[in-house]
C-alpha positions as a Python dict, from the first residue, in 0.01 Angstrom:
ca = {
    (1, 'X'): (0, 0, 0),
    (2, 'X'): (379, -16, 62),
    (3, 'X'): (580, -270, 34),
    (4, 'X'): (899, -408, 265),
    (5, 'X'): (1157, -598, 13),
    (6, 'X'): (1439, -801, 183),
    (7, 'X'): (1701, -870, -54),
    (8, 'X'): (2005, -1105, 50),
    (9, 'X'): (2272, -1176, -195),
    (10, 'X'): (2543, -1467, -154),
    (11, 'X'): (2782, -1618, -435),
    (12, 'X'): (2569, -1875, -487),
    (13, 'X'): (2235, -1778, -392),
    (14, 'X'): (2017, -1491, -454),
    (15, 'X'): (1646, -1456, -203),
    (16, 'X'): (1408, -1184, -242),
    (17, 'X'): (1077, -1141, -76),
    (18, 'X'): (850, -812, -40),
    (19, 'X'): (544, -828, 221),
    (20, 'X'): (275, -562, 205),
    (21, 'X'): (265, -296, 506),
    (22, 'X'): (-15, -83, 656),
    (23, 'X'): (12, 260, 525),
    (24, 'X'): (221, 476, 617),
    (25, 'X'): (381, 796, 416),
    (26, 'X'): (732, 591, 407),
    (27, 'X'): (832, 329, 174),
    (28, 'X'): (1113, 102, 290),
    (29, 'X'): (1333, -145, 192),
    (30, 'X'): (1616, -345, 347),
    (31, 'X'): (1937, -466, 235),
    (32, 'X'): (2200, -697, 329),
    (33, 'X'): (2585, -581, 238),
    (34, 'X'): (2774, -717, -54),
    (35, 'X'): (3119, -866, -19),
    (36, 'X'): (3311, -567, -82),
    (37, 'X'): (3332, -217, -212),
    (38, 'X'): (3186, -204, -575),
    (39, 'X'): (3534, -415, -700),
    (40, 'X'): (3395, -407, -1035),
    (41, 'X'): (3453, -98, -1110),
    (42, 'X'): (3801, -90, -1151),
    (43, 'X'): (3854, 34, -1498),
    (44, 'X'): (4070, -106, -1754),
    (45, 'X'): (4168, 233, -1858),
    (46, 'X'): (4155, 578, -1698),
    (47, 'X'): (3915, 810, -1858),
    (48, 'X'): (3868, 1177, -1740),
    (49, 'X'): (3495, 1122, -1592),
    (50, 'X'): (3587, 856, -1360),
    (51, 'X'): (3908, 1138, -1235),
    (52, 'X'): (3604, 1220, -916),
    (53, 'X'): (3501, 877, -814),
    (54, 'X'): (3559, 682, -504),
    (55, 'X'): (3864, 524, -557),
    (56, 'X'): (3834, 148, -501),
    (57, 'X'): (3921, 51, -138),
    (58, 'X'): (3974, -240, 87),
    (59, 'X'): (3727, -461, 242),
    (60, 'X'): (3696, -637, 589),
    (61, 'X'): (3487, -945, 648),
    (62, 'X'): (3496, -843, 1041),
    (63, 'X'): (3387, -500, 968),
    (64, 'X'): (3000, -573, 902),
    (65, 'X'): (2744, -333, 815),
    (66, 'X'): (2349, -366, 758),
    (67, 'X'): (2150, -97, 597),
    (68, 'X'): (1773, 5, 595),
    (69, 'X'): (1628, 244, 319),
    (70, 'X'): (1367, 439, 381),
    (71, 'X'): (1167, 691, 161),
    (72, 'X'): (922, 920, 163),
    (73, 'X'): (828, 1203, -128),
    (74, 'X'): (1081, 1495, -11),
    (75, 'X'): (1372, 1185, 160),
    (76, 'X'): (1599, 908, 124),
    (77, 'X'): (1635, 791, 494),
    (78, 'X'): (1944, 559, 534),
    (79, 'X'): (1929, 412, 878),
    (80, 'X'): (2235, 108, 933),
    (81, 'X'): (2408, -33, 1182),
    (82, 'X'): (2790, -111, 1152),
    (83, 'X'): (2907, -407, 1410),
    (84, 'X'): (3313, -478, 1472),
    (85, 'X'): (3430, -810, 1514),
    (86, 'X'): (3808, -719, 1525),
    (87, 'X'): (3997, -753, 1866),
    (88, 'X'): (4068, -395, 1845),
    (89, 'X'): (3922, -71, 1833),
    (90, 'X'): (3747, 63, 1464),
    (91, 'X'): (3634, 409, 1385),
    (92, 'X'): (3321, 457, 1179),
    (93, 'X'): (3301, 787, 997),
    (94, 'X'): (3050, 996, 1099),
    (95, 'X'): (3093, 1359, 955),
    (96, 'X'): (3278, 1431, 577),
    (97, 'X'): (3502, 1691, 456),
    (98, 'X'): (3269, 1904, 243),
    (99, 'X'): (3440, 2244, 83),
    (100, 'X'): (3222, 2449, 264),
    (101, 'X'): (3496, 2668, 475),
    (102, 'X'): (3385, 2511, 786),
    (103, 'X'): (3737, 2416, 1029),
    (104, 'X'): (3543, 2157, 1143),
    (105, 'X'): (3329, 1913, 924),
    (106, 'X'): (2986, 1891, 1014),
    (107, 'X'): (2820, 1735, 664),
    (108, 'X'): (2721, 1388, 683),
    (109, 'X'): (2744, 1213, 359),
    (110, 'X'): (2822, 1277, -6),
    (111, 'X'): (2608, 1136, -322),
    (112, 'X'): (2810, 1058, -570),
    (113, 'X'): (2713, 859, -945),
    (114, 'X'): (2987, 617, -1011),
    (115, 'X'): (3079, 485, -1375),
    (116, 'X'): (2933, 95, -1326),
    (117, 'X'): (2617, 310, -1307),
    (118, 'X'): (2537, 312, -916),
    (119, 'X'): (2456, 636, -729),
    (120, 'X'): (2689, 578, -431),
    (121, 'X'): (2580, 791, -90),
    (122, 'X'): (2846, 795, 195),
    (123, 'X'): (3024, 837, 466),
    (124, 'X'): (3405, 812, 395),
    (125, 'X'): (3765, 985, 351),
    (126, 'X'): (3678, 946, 1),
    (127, 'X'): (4022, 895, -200),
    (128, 'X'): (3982, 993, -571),
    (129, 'X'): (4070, 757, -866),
    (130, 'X'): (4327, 1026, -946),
    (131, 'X'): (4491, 1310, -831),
    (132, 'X'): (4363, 1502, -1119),
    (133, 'X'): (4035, 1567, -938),
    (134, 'X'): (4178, 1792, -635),
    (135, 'X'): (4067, 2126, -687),
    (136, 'X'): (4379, 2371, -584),
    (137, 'X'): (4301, 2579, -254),
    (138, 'X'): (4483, 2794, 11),
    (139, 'X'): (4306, 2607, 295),
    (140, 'X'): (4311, 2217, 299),
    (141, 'X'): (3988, 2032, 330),
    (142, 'X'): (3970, 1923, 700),
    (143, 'X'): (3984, 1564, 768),
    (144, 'X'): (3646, 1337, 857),
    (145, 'X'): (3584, 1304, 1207),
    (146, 'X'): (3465, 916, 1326),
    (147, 'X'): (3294, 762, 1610),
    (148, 'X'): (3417, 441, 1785),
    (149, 'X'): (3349, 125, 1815),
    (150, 'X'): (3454, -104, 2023),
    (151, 'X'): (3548, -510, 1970),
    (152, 'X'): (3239, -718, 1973),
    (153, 'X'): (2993, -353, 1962),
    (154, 'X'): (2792, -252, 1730),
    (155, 'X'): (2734, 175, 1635),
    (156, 'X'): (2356, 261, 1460),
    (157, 'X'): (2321, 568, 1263),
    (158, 'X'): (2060, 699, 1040),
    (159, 'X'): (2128, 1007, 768),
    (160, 'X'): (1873, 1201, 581),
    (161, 'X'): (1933, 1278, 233),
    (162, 'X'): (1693, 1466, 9),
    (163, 'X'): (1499, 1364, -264),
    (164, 'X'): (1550, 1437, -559),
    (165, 'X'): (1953, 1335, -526),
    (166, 'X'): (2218, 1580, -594),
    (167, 'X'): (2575, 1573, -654),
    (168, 'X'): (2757, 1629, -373),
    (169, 'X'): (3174, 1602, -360),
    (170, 'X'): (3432, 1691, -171),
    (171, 'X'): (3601, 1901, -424),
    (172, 'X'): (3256, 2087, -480),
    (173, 'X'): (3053, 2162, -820),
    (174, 'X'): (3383, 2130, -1029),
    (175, 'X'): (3413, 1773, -963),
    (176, 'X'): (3131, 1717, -1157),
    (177, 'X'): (3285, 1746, -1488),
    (178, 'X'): (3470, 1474, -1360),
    (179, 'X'): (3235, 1213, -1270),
    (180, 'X'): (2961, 1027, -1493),
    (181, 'X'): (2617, 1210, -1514),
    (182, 'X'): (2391, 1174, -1270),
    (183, 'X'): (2108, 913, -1404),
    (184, 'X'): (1730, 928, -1372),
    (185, 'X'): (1566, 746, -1142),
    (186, 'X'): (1477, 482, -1066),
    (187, 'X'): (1851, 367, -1034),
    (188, 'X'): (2039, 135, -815),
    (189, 'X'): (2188, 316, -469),
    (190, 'X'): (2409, 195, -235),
    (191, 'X'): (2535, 327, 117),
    (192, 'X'): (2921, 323, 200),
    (193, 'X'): (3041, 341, 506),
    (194, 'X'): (3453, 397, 604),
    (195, 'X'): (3655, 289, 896),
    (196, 'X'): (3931, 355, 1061),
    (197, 'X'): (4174, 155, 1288),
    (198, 'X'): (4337, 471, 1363),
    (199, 'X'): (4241, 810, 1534),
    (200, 'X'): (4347, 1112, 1698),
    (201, 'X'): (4343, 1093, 2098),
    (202, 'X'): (4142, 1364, 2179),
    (203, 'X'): (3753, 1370, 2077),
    (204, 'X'): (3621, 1674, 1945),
    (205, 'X'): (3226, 1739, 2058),
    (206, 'X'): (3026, 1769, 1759),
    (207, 'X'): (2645, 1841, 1826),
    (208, 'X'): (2650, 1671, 2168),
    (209, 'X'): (2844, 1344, 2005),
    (210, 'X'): (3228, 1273, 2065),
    (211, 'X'): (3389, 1236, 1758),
    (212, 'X'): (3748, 1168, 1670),
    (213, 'X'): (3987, 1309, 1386),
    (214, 'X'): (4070, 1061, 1127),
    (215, 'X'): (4423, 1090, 950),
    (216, 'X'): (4338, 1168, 600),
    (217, 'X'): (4659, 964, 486),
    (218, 'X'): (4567, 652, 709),
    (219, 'X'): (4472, 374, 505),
    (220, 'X'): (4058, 312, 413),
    (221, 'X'): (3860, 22, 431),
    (222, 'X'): (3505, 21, 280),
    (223, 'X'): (3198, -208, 364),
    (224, 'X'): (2888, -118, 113),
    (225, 'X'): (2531, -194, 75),
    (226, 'X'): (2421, -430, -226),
    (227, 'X'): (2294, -181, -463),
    (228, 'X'): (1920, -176, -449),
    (229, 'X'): (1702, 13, -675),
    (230, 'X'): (1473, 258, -555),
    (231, 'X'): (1196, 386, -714),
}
């Protein structure tokens, strides 16, 4: 039998509640966001396997963002829905700047272990902790293409990531000296999602979807998931 688990975490209060479902070949389990982007992890001191991480980032109350998790024996499904309450236009990332050659990025997430012990899986420029990580090449990385939202909208997404996770980086295999080991599961995962305020013009169409360029030196706000471990 599976179970749905609805966890909701406050700074004062902390709810959970799992009801069984009929079933099915999927497993799922909800999650409301935390306050901001894994703060706790800044460290006190630099060491070299934290070079690769996600460097901390800045958070936006009006930015809000609600994520499901689904899986299944082969999957992690990550379906979430990311609502603006600014007066202005916000661009959600939507496709990441893999090294894979491509001009045009066409990847859709990266899974990456940070040091506090979370496996982190998003969608975002991804700055590094320190320049040290950039691996040198003749052709820069291209820059993360977004789709818009609009004041008062909300943009739903889901990604599909397999099972069992794997490193993935912008900088490739080599970052992985760089980062902490990858831990067994069951371990806590959470889903990161960057915006935007900024955004090339133009739109770019990307499997049927208008996307827009993001400038990779624009500045990078972060909402994530509450970690929630999965089995």
């Amino acid at each position: 039998m599976n179970l749905r688990c609805v966890l909701f975490v406050s700074s004062i209060l902390i709810l959970t509640g799992c009801a069984q479902e009929p079933d099915d070949s999927t497993a799922r389990y909800s999650a409301i966001p935390s306050t901001s982007p894994h703060a706790q992890t800044v460290p006190t001191d630099e060491s070299r396997n934290q070079w690769c991480e996600p460097a901390p980032a800045q958070w936006d109350e009006k930015l809000g963002l609600t994520v499901d998790f689904a899986t299944t024996p082969t999957e992690l499904v990550i379906r979430y829905t990311a609502t603006n309450n600014r007066t202005s236009p916000v661009y959600a990332i939507n496709r990441i700047q893999q090294d894979t050659g491509a001009a045009t990025p066409r990847e859709r997430h990266f899974v990456v272990p940070r040091t506090d012990g979370v496996v982190e899986i998003n969608q975002r420029e991804f700055l590094y902790r320190s320049p040290n990580c950039v691996v040198p090449r003749s052709t820069p990385l291209p820059p993360p293409l977004a789709s818009p939202i609009e004041p008062g909208s909300t943009l739903t997404d889901t990604i599909h990531v397999a099972l069992p996770l794997r490193v993935i980086h912008p900088e490739g295999p080599s970052a992985t000296e760089y980062l902490p080991p990858l831990p067994d599961p069951p371990h806590p995962i959470s889903f990161c999602l960057g915006f935007s305020s900024t955004a090339d013009p133009d739109p770019r169409d990307i499997d049927g979807e208008p996307l827009y360029s993001i400038p990779t030196a624009g500045p990078e706000t972060v909402a994530c998931s509450t970690p929630l471990v999965l089995p």
